[in-house]
C-alpha positions as CSV (number, residue, x, y, z in Angstrom):
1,X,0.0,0.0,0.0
2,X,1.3,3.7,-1.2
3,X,-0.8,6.9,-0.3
4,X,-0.6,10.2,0.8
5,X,-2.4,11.9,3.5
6,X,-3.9,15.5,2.6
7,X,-5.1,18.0,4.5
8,X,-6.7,21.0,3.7
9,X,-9.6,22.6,2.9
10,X,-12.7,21.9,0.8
11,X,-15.6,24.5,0.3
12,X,-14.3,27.0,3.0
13,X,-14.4,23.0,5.8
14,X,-11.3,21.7,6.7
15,X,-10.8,18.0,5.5
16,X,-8.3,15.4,5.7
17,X,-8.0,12.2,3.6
18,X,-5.7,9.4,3.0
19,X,-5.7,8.5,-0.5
20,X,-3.9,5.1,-1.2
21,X,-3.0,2.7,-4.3
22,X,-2.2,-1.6,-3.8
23,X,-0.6,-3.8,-5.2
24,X,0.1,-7.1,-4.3
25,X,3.9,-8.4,-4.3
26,X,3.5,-11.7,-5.6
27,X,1.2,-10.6,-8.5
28,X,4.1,-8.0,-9.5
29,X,6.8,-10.2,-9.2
30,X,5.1,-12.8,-11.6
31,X,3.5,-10.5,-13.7
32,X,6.4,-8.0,-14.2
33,X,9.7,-9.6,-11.9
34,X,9.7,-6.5,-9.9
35,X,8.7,-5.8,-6.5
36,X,5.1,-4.1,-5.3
37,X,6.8,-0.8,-4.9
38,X,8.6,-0.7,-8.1
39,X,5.9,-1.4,-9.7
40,X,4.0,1.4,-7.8
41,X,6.6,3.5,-8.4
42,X,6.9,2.9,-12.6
43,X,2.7,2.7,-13.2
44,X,2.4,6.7,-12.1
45,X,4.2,7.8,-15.3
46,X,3.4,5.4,-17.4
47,X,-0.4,6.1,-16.9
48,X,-0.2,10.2,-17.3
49,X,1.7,9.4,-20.5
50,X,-1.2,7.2,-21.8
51,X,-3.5,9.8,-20.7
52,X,-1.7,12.3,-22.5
53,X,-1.1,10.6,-25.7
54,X,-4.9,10.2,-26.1
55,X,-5.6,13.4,-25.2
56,X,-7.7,13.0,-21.7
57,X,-4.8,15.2,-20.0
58,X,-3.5,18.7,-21.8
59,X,-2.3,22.0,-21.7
60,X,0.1,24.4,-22.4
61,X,3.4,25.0,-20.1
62,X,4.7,23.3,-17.0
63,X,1.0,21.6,-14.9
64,X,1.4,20.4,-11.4
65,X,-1.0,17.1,-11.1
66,X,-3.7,19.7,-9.4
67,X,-4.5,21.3,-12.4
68,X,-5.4,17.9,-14.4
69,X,-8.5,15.8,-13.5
70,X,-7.8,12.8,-10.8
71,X,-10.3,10.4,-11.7
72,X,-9.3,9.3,-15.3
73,X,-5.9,9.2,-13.5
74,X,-7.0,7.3,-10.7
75,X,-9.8,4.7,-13.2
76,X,-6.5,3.9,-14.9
77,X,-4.5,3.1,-12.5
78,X,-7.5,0.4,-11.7
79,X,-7.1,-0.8,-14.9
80,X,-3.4,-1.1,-14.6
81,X,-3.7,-3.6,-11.7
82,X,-3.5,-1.2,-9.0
83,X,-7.0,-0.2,-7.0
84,X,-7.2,2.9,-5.3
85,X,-9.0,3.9,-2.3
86,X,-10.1,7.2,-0.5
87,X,-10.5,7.2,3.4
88,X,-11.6,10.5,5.1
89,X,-9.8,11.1,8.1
């Protein structure tokens, strides 16, 4: 399991949630020969390229992963072999 825990605000309320991705070991060793966090680790750019090349994600200049839309990100990443969850905290 690899998340990040954000906190912040939302609509003027303060809110805090843990946002996670997993992958299981075995399943990327025999799939791939590489460990669950390597795997982890190579799917992020791999997936914002694929989005890009189809034209989902765009724009013009340097974009911090704010200004693009999560969810294709995250529905792809699904597809990829690695679920994602959202837990408020």
């Amino acid at each position: 399991c690899a998340g990040t825990w954000v906190k912040g605000t939302k609509d003027g309320s303060p809110r805090e949630v843990y946002l996670y991705h997993v992958v299981d070991n075995q399943w990327s060793m025999r799939e791939y020969g590489s460990q669950a966090v390597v795997w982890q680790t190579a799917v992020n750019p791999v997936v914002a390229l694929e989005l890009m090349a189809a034209g989902v994600w765009s724009g013009a200049g340097v974009l911090g992963p704010e200004a693009l839309p999560p969810r294709p990100f995250l529905d792809l990443l699904t597809a990829y072999g690695t679920p994602w969850g959202l837990r408020e905290q």
